[in-house]
KOLVOLO-563751 format. One record per residue: residue number from 0; residue in one letter; chain; x, y, z of N, C-alpha, C in turn. Coordinates in steps of 0.001 Angstrom, whole numbers. Example, Ala and Ser with C-alpha at 12.3 -4.5 7.8 and 13.67 -1.06 7.14 Angstrom:
! KOLVOLO-563751
+-----+------+------+---------+---------+---------+---------+---------+---------+---------+---------+---------+
: pos : code : unit :    n.xx :    n.yy :    n.zz :   ca.xx :   ca.yy :   ca.zz :    c.xx :    c.yy :    c.zz :
+-----+------+------+---------+---------+---------+---------+---------+---------+---------+---------+---------+
:   0 :    A :    A :   13190 :   -5690 :    7800 :   12300 :   -4500 :    7800 :   13200 :   -3300 :    7800 :
:   1 :    S :    A :   12850 :   -2250 :    7080 :   13670 :   -1060 :    7140 :   12900 :      30 :    7870 :
+-----+------+------+---------+---------+---------+---------+---------+---------+---------+---------+---------+
! end
This chain:
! KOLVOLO-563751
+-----+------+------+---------+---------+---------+---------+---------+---------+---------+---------+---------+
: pos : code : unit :    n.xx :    n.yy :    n.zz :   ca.xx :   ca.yy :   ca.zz :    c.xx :    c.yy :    c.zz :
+-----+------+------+---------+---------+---------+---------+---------+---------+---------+---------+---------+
:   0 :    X :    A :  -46662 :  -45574 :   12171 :  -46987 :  -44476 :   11281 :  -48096 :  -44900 :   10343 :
:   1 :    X :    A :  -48808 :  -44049 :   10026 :  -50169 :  -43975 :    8897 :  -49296 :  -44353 :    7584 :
:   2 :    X :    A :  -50279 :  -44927 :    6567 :  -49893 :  -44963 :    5150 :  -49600 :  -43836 :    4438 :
:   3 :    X :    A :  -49967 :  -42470 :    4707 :  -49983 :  -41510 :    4268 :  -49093 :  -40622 :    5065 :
:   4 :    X :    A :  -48437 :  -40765 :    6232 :  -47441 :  -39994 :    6660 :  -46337 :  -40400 :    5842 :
:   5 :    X :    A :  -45850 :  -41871 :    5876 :  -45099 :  -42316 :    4982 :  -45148 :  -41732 :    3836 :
:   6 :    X :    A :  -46067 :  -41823 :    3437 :  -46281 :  -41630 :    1840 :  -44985 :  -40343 :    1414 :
:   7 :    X :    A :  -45808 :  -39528 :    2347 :  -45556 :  -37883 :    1996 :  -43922 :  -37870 :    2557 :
:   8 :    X :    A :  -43140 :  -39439 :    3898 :  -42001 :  -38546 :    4201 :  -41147 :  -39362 :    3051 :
:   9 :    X :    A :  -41667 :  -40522 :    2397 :  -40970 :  -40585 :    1156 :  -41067 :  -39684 :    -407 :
:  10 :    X :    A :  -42220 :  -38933 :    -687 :  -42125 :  -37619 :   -1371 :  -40893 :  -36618 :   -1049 :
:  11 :    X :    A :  -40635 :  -36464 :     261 :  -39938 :  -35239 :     599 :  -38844 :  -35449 :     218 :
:  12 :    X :    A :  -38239 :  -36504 :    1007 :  -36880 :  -37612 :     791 :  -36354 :  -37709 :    -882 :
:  13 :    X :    A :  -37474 :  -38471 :   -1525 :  -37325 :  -38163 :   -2775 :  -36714 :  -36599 :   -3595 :
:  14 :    X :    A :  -37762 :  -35709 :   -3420 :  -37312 :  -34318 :   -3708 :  -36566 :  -33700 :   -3217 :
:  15 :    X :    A :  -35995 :  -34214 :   -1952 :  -34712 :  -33738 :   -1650 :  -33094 :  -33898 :   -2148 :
:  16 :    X :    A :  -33756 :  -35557 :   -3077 :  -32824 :  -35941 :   -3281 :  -32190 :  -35468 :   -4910 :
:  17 :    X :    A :  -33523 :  -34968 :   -5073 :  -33345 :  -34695 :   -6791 :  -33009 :  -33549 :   -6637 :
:  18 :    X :    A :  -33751 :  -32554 :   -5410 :  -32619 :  -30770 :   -5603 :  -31176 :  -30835 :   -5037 :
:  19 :    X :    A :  -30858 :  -31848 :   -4458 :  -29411 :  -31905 :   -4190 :  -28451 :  -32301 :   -5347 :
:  20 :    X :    A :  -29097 :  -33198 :   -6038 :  -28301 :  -33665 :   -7348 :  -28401 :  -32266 :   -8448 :
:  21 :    X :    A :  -29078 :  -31674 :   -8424 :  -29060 :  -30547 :   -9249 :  -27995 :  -29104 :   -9018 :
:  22 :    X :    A :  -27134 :  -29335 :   -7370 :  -26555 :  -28687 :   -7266 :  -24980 :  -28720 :   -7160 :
:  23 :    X :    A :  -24878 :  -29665 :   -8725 :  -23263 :  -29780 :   -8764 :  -22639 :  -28953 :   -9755 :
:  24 :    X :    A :  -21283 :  -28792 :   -9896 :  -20808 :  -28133 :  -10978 :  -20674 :  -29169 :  -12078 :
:  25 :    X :    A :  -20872 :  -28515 :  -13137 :  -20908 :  -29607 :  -14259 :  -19885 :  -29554 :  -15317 :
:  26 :    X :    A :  -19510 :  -30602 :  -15545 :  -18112 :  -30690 :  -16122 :  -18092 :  -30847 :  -18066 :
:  27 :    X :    A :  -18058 :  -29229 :  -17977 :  -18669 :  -29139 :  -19758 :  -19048 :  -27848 :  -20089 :
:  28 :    X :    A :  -19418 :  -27460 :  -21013 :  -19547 :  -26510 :  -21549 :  -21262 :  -25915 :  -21181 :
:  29 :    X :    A :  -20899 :  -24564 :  -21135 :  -22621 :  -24156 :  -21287 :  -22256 :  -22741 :  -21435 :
:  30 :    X :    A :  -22854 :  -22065 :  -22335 :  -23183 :  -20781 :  -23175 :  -21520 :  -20730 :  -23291 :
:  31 :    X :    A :  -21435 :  -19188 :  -22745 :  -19920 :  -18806 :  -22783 :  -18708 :  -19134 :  -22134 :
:  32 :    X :    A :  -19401 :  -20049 :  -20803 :  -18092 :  -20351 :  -19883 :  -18500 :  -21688 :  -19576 :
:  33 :    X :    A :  -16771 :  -21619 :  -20206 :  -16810 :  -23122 :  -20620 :  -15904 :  -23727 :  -18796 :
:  34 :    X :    A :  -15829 :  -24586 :  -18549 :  -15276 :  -25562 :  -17438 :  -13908 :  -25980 :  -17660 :
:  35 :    X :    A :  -12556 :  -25214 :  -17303 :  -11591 :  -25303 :  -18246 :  -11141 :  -26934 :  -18166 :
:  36 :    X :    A :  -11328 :  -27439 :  -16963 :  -10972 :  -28707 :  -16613 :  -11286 :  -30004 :  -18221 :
:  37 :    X :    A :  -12177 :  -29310 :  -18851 :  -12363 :  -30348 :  -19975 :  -11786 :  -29486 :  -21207 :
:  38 :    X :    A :  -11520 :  -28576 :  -21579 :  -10864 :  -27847 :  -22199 :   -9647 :  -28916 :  -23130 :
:  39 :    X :    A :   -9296 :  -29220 :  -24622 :   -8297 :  -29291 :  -25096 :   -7543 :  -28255 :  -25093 :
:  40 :    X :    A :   -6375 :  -27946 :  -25067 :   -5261 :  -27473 :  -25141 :   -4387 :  -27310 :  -26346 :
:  41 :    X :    A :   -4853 :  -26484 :  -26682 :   -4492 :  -25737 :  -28389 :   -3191 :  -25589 :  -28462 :
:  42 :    X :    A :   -2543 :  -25261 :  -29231 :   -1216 :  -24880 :  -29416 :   -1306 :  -23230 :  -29505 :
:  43 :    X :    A :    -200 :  -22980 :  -28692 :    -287 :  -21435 :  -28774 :    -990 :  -20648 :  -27410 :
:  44 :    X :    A :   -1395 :  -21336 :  -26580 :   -2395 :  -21069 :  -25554 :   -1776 :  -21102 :  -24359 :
:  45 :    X :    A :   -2280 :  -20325 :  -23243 :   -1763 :  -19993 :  -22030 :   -2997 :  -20620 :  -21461 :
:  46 :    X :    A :   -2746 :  -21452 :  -20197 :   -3802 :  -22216 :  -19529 :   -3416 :  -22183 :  -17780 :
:  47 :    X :    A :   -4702 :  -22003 :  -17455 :   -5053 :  -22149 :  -16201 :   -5086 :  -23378 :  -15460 :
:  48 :    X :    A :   -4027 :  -24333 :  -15034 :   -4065 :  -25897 :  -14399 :   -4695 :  -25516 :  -12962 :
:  49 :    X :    A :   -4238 :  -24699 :  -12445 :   -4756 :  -24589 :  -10721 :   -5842 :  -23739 :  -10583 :
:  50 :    X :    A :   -7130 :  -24132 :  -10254 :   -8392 :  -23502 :  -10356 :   -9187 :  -22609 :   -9666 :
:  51 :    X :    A :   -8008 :  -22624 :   -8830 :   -8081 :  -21153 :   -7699 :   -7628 :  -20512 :   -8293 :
:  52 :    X :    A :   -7479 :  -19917 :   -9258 :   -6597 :  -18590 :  -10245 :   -7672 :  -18098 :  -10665 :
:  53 :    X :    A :   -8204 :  -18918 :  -11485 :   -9123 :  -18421 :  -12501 :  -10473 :  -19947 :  -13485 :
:  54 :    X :    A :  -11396 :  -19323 :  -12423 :  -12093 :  -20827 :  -13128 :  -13834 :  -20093 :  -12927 :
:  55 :    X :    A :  -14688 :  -20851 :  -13758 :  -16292 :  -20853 :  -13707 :  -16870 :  -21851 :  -13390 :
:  56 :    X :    A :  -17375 :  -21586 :  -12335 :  -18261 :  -22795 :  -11852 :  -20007 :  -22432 :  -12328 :
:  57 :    X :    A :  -20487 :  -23708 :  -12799 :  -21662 :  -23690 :  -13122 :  -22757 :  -24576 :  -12311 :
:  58 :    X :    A :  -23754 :  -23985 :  -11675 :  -24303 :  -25283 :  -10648 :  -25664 :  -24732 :  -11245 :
:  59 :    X :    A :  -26673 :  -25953 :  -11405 :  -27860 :  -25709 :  -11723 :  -28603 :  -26074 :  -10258 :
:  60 :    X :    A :  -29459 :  -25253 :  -10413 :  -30593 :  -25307 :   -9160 :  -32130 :  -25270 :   -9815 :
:  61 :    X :    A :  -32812 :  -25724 :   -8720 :  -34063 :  -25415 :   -9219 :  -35109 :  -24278 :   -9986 :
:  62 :    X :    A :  -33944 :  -23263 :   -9949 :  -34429 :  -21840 :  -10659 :  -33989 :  -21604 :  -12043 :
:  63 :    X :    A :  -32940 :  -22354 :  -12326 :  -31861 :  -22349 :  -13555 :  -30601 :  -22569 :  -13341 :
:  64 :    X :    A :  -29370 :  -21546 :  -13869 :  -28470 :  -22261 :  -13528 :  -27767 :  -21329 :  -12635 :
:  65 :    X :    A :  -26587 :  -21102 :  -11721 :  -25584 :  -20179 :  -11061 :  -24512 :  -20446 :  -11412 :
:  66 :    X :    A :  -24226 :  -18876 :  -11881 :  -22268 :  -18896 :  -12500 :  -21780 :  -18091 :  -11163 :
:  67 :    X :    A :  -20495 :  -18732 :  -10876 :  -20082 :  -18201 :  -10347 :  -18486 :  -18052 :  -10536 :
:  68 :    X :    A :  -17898 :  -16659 :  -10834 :  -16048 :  -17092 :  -11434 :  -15501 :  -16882 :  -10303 :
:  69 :    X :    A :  -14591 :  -17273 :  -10327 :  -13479 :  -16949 :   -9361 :  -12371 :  -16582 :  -10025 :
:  70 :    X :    A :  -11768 :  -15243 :  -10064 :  -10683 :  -14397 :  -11064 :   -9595 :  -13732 :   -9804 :
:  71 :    X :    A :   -8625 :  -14633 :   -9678 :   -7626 :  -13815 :   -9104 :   -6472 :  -13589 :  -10054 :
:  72 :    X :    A :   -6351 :  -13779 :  -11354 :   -5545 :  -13531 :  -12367 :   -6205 :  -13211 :  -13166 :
:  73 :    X :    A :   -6238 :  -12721 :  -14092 :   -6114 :  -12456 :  -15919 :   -4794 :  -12623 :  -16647 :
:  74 :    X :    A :   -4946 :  -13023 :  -18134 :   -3978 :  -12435 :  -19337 :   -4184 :  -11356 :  -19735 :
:  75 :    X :    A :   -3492 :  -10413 :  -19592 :   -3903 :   -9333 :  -20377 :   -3221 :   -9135 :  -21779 :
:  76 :    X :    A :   -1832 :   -9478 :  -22153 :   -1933 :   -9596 :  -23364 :    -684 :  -10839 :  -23352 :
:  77 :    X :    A :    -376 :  -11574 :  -24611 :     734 :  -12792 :  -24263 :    1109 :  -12306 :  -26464 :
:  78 :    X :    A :    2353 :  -13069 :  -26102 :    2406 :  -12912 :  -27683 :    3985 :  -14025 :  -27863 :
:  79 :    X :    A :    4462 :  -13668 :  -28930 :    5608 :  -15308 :  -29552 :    6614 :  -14066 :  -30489 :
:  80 :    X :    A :    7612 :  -14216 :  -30288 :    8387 :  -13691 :  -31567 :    9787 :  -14819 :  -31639 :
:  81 :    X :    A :   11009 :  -14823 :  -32404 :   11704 :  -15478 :  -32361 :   12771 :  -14841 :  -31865 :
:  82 :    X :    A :   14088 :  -14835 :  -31173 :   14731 :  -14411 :  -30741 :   15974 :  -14044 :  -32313 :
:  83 :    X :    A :   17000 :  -13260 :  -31477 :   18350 :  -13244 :  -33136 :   18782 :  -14361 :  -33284 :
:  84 :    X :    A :   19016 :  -15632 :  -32446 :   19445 :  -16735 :  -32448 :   18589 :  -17655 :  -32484 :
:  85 :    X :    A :   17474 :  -17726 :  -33007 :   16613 :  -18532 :  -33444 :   15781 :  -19376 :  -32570 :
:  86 :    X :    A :   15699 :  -19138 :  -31197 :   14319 :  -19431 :  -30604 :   12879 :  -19161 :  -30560 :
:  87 :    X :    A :   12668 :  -19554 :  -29987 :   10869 :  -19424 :  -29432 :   11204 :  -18504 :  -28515 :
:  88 :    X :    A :   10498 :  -17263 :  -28281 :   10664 :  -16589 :  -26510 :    8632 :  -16396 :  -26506 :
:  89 :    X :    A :    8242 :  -16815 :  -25552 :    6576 :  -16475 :  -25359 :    6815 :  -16463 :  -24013 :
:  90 :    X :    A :    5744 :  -14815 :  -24239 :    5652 :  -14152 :  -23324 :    4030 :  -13643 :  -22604 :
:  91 :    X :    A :    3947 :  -13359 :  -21293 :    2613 :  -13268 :  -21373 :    2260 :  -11837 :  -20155 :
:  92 :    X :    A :    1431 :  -11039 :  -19983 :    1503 :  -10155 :  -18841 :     166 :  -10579 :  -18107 :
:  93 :    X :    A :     750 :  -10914 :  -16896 :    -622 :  -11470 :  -15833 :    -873 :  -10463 :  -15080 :
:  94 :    X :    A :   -2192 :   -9919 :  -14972 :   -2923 :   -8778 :  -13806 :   -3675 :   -9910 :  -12663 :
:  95 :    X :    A :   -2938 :   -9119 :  -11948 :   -4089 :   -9826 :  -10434 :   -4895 :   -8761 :  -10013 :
:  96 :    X :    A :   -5845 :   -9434 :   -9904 :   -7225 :   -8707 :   -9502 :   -7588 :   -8817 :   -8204 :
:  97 :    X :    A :   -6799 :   -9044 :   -6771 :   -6966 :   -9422 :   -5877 :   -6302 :   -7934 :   -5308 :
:  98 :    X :    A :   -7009 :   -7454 :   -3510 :   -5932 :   -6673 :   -3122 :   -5192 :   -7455 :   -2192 :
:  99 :    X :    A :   -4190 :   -8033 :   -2915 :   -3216 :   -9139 :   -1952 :   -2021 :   -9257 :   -2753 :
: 100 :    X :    A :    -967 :   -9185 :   -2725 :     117 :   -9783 :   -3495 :    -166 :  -11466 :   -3837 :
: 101 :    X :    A :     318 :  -11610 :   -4812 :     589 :  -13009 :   -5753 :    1762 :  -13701 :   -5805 :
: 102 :    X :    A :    1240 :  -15138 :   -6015 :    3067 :  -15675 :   -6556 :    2196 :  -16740 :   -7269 :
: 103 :    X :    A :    2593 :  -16445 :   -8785 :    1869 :  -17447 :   -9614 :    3583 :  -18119 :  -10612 :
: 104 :    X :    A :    3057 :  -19413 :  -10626 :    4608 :  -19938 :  -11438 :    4118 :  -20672 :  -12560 :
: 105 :    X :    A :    4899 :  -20765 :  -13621 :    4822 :  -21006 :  -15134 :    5669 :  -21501 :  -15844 :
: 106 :    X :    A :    5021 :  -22619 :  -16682 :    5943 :  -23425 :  -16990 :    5525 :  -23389 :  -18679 :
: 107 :    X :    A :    6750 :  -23852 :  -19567 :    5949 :  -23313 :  -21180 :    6576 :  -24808 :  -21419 :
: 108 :    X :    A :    5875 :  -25346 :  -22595 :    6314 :  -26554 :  -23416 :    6427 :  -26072 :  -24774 :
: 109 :    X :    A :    7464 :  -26618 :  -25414 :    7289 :  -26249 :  -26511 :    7036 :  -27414 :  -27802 :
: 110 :    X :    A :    6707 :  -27131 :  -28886 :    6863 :  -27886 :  -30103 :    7556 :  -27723 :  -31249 :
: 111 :    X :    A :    7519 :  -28490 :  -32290 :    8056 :  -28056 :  -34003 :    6705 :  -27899 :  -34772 :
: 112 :    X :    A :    7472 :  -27873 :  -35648 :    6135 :  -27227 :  -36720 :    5265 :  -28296 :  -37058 :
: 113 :    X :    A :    5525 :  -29254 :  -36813 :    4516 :  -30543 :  -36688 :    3583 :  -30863 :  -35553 :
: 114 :    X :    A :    4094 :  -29931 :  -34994 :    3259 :  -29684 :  -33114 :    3640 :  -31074 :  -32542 :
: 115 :    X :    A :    4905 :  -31448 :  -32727 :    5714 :  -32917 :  -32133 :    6325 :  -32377 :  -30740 :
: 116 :    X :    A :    6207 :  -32617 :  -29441 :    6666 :  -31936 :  -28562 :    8046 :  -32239 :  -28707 :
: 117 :    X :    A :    8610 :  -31245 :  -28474 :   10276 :  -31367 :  -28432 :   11151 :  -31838 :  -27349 :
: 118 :    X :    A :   10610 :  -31963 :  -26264 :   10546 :  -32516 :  -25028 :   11798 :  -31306 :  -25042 :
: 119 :    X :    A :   11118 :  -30204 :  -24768 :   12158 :  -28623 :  -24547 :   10733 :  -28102 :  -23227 :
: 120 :    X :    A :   11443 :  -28312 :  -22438 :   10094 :  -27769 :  -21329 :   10946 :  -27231 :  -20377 :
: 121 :    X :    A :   10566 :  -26339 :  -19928 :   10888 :  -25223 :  -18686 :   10425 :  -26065 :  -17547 :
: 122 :    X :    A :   11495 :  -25766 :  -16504 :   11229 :  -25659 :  -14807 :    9681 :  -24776 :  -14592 :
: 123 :    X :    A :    9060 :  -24870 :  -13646 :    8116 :  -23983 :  -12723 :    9097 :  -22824 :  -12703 :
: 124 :    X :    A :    8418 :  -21673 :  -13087 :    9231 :  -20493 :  -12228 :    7780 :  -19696 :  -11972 :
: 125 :    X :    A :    8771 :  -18806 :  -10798 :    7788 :  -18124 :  -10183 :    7991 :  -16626 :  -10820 :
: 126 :    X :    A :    6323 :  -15932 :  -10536 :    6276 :  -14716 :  -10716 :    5483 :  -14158 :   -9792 :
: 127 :    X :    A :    6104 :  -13120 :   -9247 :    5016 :  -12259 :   -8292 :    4764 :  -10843 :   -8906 :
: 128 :    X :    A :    3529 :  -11153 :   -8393 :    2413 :  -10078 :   -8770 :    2015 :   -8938 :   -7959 :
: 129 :    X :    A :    2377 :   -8165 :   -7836 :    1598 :   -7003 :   -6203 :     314 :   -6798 :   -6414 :
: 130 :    X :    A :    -439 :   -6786 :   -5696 :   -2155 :   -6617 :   -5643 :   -2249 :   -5520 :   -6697 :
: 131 :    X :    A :   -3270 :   -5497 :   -7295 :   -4046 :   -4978 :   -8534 :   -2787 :   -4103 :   -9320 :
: 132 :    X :    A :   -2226 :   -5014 :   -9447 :   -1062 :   -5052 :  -10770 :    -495 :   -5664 :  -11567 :
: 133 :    X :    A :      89 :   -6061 :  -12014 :     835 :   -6488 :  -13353 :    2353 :   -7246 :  -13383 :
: 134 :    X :    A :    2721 :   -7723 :  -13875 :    4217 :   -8651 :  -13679 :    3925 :   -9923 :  -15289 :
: 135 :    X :    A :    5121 :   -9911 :  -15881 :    5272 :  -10426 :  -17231 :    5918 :  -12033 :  -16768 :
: 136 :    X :    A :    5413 :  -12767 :  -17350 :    6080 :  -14060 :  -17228 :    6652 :  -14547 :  -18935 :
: 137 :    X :    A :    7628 :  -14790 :  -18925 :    8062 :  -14969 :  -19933 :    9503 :  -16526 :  -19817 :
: 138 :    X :    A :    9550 :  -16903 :  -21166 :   10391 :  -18180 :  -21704 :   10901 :  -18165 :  -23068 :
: 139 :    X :    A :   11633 :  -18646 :  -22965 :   12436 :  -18862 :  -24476 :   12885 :  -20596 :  -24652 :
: 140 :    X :    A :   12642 :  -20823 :  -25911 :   12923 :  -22538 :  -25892 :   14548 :  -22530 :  -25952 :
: 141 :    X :    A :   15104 :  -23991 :  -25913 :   15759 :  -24293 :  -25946 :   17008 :  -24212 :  -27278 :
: 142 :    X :    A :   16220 :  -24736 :  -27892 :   16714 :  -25235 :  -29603 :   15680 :  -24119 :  -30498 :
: 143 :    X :    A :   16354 :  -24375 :  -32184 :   15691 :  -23132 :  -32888 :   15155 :  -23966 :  -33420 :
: 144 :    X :    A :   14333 :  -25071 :  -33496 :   13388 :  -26041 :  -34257 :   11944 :  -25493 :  -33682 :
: 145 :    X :    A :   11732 :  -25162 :  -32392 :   10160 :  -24603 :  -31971 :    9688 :  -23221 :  -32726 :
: 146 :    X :    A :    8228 :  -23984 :  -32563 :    7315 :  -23467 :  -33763 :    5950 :  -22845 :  -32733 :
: 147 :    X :    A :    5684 :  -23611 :  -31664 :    4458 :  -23794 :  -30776 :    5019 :  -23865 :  -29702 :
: 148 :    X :    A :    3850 :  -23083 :  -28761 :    4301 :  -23186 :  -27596 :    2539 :  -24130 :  -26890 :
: 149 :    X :    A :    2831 :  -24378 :  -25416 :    1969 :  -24240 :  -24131 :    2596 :  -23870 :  -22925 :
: 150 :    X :    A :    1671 :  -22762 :  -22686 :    2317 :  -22338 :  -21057 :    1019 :  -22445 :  -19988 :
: 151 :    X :    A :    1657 :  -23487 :  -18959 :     669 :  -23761 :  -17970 :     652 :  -22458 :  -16486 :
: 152 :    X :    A :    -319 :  -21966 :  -16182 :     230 :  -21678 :  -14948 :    -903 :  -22441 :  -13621 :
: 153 :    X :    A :    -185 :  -21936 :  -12760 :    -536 :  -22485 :  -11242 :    -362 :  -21654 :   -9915 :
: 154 :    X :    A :    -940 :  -21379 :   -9180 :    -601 :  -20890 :   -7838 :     290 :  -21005 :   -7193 :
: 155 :    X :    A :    1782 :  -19648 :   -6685 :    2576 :  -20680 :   -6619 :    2608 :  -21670 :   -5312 :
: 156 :    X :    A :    3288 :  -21947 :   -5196 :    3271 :  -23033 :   -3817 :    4562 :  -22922 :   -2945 :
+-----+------+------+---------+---------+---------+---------+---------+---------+---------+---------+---------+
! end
């Protein structure tokens, strides 16, 4: 080969290698959608662990960047009250946005008012969802010391 065929098939090679690296998802924040995978976990919050539910992928390319979500759930509304006997009950209503039936399962942790986990945690349970509808997942703690909750969900399995 010439000095200059080379030249140019190490140019290509090169730039191939730099638009391929530009097309990963990136693990972090950018404008509004954030990457839940790095996400802290607030107290009080309903979270997405399995990322086939509900997640944003961000890949930059040579043009800028591509969002792309993937939404087979929503929250549509979640809320906390205390029961007559002095628990935690948090509750949440999940819409699936898919035309497919669902089985999504949920698990809540709870805390005290120090946000000390109480080691009061729920089994997985399941909830099914019928295609472009609605189904409530709900928990109540154990003991009347919880103050905070986290409820994880997941696809069920």
């Amino acid at each position: 080969m010439t000095k200059s065929i080379k030249t140019n098939m190490l140019a290509v090679m090169a730039l191939t290698a730099v638009l391929s690296g530009c097309n990963s998802t990136q693990n972090g924040y950018a404008g509004s959608h954030p990457v839940q995978r790095t996400q802290t976990n607030e107290m009080n919050t309903i979270v997405f662990i399995d990322h086939a539910l509900n997640r944003t992928d961000i890949t930059r390319t040579p043009f800028g960047e591509r969002v792309r979500d993937t939404v087979k759930v929503t929250i549509d509304r979640s809320g906390i009250r205390n029961t007559e006997t002095g628990q935690l009950e948090v509750w949440t209503t999940l819409r699936n946005r898919t035309d497919y039936d669902l089985q999504v399962e949920g698990k809540a942790m709870f805390f005290d008012a120090d946000q000390a986990p109480l080691m009061d945690e729920s089994m997985w349970r399941r909830v099914y969802i019928p295609a472009n509808g609605t189904a409530v997942y709900r928990e109540t703690s154990l003991n009347n010391r919880a103050q905070y909750f986290l409820v994880e969900l997941r696809e069920g399995r």
